[in-house]
C-alpha positions in Angstrom: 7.2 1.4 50.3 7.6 -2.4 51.5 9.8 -4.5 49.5 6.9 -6.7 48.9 5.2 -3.9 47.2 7.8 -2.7 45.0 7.9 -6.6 44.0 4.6 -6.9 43.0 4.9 -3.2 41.3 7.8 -4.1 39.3 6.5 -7.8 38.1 3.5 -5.7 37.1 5.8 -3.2 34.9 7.2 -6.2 33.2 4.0 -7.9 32.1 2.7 -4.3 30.9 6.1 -3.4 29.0 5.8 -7.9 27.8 2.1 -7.9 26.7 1.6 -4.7 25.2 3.8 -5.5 22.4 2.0 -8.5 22.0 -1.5 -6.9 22.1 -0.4 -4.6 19.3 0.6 -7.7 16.7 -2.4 -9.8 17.8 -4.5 -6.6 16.4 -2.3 -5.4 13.8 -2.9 -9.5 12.3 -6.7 -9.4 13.2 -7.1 -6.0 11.6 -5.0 -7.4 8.5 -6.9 -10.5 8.5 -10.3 -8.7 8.5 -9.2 -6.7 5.6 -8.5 -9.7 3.6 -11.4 -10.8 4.8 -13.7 -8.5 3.8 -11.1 -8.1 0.7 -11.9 -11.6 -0.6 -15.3 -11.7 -0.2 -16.0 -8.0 -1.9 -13.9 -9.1 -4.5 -15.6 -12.4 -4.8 -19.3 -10.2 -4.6 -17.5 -7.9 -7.6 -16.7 -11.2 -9.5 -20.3 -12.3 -9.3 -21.6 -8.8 -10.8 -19.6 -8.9 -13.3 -20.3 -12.6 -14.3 -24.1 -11.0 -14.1 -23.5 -7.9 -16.5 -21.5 -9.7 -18.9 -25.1 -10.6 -21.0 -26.6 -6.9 -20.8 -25.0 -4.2 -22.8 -26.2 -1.2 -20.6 -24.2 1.6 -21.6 -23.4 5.4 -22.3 -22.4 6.1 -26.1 -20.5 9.0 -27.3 -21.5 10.6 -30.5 -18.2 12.6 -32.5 -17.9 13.8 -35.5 -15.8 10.7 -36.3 -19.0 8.5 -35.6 -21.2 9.5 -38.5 -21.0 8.0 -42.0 -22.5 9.9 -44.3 -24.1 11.6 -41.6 -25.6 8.6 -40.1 -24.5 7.9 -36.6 -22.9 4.6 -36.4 -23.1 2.6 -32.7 -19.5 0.8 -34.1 -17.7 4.0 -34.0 -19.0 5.5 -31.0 -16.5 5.3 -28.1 -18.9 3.6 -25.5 -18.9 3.2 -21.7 -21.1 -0.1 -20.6 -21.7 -1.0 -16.9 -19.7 -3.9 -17.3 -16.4 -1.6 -17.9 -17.1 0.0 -14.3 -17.0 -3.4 -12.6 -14.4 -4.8 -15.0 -12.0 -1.7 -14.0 -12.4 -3.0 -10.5 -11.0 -6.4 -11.5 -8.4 -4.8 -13.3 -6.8 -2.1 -10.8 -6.4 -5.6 -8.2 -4.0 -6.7 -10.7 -1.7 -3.8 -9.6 1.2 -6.1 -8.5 0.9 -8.1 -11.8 1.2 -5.2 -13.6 5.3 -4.5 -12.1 6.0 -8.4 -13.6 4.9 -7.7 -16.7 7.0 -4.6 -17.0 10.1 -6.4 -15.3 9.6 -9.5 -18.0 9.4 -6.9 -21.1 13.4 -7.0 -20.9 13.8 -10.6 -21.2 11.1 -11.0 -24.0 12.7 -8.4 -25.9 15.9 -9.9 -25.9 14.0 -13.4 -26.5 12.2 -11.9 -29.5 13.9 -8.9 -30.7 13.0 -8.9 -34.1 9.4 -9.9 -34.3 9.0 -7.3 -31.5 10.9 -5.0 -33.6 8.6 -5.5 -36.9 5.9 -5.7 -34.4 6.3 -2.1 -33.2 7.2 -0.8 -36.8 3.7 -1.8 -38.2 1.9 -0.5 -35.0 3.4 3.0 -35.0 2.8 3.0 -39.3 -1.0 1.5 -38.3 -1.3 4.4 -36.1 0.2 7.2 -38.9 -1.6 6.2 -41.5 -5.2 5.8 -39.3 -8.5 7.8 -40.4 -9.2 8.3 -36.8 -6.6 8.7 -34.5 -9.3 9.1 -31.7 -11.1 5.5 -32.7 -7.5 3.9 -33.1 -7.2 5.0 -29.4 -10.1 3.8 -28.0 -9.6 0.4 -29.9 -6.1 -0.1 -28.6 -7.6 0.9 -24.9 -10.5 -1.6 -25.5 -7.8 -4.3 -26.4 -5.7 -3.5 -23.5 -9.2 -4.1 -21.4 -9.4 -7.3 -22.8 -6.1 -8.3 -22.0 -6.8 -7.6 -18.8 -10.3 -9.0 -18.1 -8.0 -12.2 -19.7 -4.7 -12.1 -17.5 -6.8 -11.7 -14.0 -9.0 -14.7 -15.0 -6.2 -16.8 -15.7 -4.6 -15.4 -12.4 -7.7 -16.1 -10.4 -10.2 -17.6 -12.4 -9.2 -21.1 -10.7 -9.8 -20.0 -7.2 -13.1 -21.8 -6.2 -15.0 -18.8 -3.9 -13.8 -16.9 -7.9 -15.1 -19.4 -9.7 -18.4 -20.2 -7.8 -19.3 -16.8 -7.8 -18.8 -16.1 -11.6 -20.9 -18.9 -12.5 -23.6 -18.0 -10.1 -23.7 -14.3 -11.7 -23.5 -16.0 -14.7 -26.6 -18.4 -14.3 -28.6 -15.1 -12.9 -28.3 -13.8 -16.3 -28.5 -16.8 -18.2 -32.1 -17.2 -16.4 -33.1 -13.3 -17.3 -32.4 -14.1 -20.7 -34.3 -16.5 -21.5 -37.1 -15.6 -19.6 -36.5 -12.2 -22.0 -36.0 -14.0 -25.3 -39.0 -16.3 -24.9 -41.3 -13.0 -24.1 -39.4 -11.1 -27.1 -40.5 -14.3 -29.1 -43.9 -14.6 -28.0 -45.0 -10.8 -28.1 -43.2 -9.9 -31.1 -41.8 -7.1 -29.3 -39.1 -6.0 -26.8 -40.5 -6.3 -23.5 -38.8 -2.9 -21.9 -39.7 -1.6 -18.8 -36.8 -2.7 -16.2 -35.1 -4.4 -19.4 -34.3 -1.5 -20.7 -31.8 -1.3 -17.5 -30.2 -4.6 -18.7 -29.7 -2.7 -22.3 -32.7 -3.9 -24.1 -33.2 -2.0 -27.1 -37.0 -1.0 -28.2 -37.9 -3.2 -31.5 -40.8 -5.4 -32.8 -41.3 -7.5 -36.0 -42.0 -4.6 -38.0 -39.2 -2.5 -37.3 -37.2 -2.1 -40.3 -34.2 -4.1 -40.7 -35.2 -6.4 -37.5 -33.8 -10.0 -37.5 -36.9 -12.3 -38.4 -37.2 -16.6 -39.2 -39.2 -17.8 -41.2 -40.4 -22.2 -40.3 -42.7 -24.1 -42.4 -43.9 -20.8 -43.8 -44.5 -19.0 -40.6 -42.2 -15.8 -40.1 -40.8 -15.3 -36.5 -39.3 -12.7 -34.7 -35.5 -13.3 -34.1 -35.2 -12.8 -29.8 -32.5 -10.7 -29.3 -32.8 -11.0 -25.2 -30.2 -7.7 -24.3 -27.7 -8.2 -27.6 -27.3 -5.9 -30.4 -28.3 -9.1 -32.5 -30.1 -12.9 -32.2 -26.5 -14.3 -33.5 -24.1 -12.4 -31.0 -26.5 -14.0 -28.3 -26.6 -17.3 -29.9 -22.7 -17.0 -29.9 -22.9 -16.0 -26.1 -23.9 -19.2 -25.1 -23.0 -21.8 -27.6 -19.0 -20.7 -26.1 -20.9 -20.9 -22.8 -22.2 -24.4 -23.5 -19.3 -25.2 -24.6 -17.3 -24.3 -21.6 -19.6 -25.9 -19.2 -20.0 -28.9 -21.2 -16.8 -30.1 -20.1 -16.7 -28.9 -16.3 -17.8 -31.7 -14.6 -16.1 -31.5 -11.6 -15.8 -27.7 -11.1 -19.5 -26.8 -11.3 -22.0 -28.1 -9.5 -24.0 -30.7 -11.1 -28.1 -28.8 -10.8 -26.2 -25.4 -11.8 -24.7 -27.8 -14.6 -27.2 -29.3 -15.7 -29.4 -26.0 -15.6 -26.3 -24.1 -17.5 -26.4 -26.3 -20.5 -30.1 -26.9 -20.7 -31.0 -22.8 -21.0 -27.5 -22.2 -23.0 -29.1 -25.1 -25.7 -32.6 -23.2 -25.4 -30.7 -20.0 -26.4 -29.0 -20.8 -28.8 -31.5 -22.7 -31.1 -34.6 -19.6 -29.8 -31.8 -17.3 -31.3 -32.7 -19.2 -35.2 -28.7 -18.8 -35.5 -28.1 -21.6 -38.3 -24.4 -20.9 -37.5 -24.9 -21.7 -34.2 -27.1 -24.2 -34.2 -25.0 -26.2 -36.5 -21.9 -25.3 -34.8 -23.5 -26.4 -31.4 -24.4 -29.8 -33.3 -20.6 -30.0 -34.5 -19.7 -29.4 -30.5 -22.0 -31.9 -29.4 -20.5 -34.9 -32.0 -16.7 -34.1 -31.1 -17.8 -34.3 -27.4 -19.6 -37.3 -27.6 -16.6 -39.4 -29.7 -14.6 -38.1 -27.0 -16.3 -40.7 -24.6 -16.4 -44.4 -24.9 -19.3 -46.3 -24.9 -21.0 -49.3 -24.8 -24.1 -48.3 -25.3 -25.3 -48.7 -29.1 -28.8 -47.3 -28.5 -27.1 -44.3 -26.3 -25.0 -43.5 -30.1 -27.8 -44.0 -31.9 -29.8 -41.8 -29.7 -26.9 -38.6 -29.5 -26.3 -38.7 -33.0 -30.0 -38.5 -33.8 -30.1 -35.3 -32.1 -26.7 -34.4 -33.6 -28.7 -35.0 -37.2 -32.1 -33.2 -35.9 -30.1 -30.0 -35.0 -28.7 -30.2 -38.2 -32.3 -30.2 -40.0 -33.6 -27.7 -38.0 -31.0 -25.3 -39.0 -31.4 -26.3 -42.5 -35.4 -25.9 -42.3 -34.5 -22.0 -41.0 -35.2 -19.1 -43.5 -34.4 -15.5 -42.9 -33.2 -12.2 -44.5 -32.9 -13.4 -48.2 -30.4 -11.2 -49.0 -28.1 -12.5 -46.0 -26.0 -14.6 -48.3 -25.5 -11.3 -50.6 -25.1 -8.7 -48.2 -22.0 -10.8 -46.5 -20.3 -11.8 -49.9 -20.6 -8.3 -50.8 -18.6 -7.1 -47.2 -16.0 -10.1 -47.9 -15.4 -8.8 -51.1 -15.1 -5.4 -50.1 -12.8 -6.8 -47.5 -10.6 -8.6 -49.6 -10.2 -5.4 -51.7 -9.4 -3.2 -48.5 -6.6 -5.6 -48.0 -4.9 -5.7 -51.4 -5.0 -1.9 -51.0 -3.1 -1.8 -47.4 -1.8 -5.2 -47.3 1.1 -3.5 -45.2 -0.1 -1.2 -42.8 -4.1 -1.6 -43.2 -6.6 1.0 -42.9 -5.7 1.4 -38.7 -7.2 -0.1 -35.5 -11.0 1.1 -35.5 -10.8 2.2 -39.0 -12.5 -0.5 -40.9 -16.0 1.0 -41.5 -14.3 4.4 -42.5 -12.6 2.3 -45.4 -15.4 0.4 -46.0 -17.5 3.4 -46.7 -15.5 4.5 -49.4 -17.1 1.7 -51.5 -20.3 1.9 -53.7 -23.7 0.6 -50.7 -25.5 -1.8 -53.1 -28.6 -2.4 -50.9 -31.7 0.4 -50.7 -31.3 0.4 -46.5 -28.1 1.4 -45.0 -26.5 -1.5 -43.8 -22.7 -0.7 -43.0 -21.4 -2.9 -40.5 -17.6 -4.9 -40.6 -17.1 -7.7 -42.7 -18.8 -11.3 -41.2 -15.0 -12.6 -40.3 -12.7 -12.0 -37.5 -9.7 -12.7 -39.4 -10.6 -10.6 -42.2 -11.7 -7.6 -40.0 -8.4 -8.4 -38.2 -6.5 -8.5 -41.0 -7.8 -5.0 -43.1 -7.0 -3.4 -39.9 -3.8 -4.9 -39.2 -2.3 -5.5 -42.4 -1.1 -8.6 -43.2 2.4 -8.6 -41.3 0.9 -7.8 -38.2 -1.7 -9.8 -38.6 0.5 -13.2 -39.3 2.4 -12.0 -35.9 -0.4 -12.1 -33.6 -2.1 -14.9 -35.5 1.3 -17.4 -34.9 1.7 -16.0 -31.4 -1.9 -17.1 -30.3 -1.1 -20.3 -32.2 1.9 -21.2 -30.4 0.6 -19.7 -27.2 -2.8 -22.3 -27.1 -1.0 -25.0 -28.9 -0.3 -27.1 -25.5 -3.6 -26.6 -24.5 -5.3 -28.4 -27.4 -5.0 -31.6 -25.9 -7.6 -31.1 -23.7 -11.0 -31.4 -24.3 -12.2 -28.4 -22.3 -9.5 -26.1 -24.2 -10.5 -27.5 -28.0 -14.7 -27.8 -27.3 -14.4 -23.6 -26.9 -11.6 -22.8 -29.4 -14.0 -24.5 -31.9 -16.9 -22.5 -30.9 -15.2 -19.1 -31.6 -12.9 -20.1 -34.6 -15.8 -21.7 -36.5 -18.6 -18.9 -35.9 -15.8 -16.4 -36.2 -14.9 -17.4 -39.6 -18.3 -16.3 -41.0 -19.2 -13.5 -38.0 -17.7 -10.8 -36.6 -19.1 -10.3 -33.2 -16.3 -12.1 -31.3 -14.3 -8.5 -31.8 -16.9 -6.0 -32.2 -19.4 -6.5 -29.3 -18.9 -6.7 -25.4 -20.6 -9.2 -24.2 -18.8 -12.0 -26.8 -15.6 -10.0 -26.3 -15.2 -10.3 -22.8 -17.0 -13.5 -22.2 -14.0 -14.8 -24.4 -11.5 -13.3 -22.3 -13.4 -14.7 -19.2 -13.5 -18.2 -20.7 -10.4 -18.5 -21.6 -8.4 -17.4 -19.1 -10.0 -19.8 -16.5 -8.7 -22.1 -18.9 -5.7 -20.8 -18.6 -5.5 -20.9 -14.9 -6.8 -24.9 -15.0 -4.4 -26.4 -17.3 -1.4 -24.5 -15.7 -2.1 -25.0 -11.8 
């Protein structure tokens, strides 16, 4: 061989044994770049699903023996798997590395708060002794643990625009179903069904016993309940909704905005909620003093509608034994808790308690007590209870001087304090979480 050819043969062996290193890191990053790629943008598509499912409640219940009262099945005590836990597990397992802080922090916050932590742990293992249902004290503590979840990846991500774009669009897509559901619901006098029934539309109409019904200037209407268990959990739904957009000017586009707030107001007065309706009102007036204006005719004209929401819950008539039927659970509330103010009846086992008292009305009607922080409390017990309560305090307490942080705490403490939906149904349950913890993510970037 010619020296010129070994030349050439040898420069050729140095490019090979020079580039093919480099050709195996330019696809190792392409490849890893695809999959965050593809990553993103499935978790983005995932994000928008869920944002869409959190307004059905399609789901699976399971019937035990520890379900029936009286041997009447009970939907509050039956463990229940909804298509939103499916996509909401998703979210949760990409949390995986967030998971290995929380468990390298626990040593530090112990040694921060060893002896509320201490009491803490005392009053859960005792709530858990001393439960009726060990099974439904489970499934409440896994359903907690859920929230938390749904709660810390929103306030991880939940301020990540492609996130937050697609949650409000999956969002919208349902807001739009439902009312196109609630105003049929409304106009037929019946559930609509057919592909409904997929979004967890139960079969009713204004003569099924029990069913939620308005009366107006002597007319009686049927209460929409669009995919809830009940008109006020969906009025609920979106006034924290409303609320939340209300005050995201620059995050959300202005026509999605504008189209957000316009069907959230439609839902929420449809639903004949007076709670809500009033509450929305109460929303409205704090949000209005909140900006400065020079306007007279513009004040005059918001707080005419402020006092016109305000008659037209007022003008609202419905069950007449509402009133009666919730003193009656507060009472029964209130004595539940002077009989476990320590330890209370265990987490899930408020109805079973309940039970034990005297049913005053002719129709079975056990449900919990129309107040989160009495059904918190019975289940709790009252040292638990004021731990949780002051750690939340303390925890949204620099928040509060925002707008966009008060306008939704207001919505949920208000209609909390006379309804109990905020803890004992998914779709107000998990649209808290979701809320909140892109408020979260906001105020802390």
């Amino acid at each position: 061989m010619r020296r010129t050819d070994r030349t050439a043969t040898a420069i050729i062996a140095m490019k090979r044994t020079t580039i093919a290193p480099a050709l195996k890191i330019i696809n190792f990053l392409s490849i890893g770049l695809l999959y965050i790629f593809l990553y993103n943008s499935a978790m983005n598509f995932i994000v928008g699903i869920f944002g869409f499912l959190l307004s059905t409640q399609l789901g699976k219940h399971f019937f035990f023996p520890f379900s029936y009262l009286s041997g009447i099945r009970v939907d509050y005590l039956a463990p229940t798997l909804y298509a939103m836990d499916l996509i909401s597990f998703v979210l949760l397992g990409s949390l995986f590395h967030e998971y290995r802080l929380i468990f390298s922090s626990i040593p530090r916050l112990v040694h921060k708060y060893m002896l509320s932590i201490s009491i803490g742990l005392l009053c859960i293992i005792l709530n858990f002794l001393l439960a009726p249902s060990k099974e439904l004290w489970i499934y409440t503590l896994l359903r907690l643990i859920q929230w938390i979840g749904v709660f810390i990846f929103f306030a991880r991500y939940g301020a990540r625009s492609q996130v937050f774009v697609w949650l409000i669009w999956g969002i919208m897509c349902g807001a739009v179903i439902q009312l196109f559901l609630t105003l049929t619901q409304l106009s037929t006098r019946q559930s609509m069904q057919g592909i409904m029934y997929w979004l967890g539309e139960r079969q009713f109409s204004i003569a099924t016993p029990s069913i939620a019904k308005a009366v107006i200037a002597g007319k009686e209407f049927l209460r929409p309940y669009g995919s809830f268990s009940h008109p006020n959990s969906l009025a609920g739904f979106y006034l924290l909704l409303y609320s939340f957009v209300l005050t995201q000017k620059n995050t959300i586009q202005p026509i999605v905005r504008f189209l957000l707030l316009l069907i959230s107001s439609a839902l929420v007065v449809i639903s004949f909620s007076r709670a809500a309706i009033v509450v929305y009102a109460v929303v409205n007036l704090v949000y209005f003093l909140q900006i400065p204006s020079r306007c007279k005719w513009c004040v005059v004209a918001k707080t005419s509608v402020v006092a016109f929401l305000f008659i037209i819950a007022f003008s609202i008539s419905g069950d007449t034994q509402s009133f009666d039927k919730r003193l009656d659970f507060t009472h029964k509330a209130i004595s539940i808790i002077l009989q476990n103010p320590t330890t209370g009846t265990g987490l899930g086992g408020y109805l079973i308690a309940q039970h034990e008292y005297p049913q005053k009305f002719p129709i079975f009607f056990e449900q919990p007590v129309h107040s989160i922080y009495l059904y918190t409390i019975a289940q709790l017990g009252i040292p638990l209870s004021f731990l949780i309560f002051s750690y939340i305090a303390l925890y949204i307490r620099p928040f509060l001087r925002y707008s966009s942080f008060v306008l939704p705490v207001l919505a949920v403490a208000t209609t909390g304090a006379i309804d109990h939906y905020w803890l004992t149904l998914p779709q107000n349950l998990f649209l808290s979480a979701t809320i909140f913890g892109i408020l979260i993510a906001t105020h802390e970037k």
